[in-house]
Structure formats: C-alpha cells, structure tokens
C-alpha positions as CSV (number, residue, x, y, z in Angstrom):
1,X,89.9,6.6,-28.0
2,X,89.1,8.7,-30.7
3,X,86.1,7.1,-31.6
4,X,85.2,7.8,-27.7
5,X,85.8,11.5,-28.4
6,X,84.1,11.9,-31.3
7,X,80.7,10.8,-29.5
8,X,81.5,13.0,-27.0
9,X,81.5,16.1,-28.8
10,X,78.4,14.7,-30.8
11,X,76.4,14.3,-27.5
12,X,77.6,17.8,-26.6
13,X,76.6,19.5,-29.6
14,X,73.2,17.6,-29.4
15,X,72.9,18.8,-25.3
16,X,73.2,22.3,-26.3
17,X,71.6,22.7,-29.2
18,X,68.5,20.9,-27.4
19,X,69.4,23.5,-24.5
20,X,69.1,26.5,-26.6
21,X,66.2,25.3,-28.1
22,X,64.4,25.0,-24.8
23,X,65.8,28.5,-23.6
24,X,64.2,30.0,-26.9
25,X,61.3,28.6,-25.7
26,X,60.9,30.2,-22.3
C-alpha cells in the first residue's frame, strides 16, 4: 500500500515537473 503511494506521488512529481517544463517552453 504504501509502497503503491509512494510511486504515486513520484509519478506525480515527475508529470508536473515535465508539465512545467513544457509550459516554460511555449
């Protein structure tokens, strides 16, 4: 479960940061 969680909130963190990174390319 935690374990679960824990890659959840990795893969979230990764998703935005790659987000921002494409809206500070535009």
């Amino acid at each position: 479960m935690f374990c679960s969680i824990h890659s959840v909130k990795r893969y979230t963190s990764i998703t935005l940061s790659v987000s921002v990174g494409q809206a500070a390319n535009t």
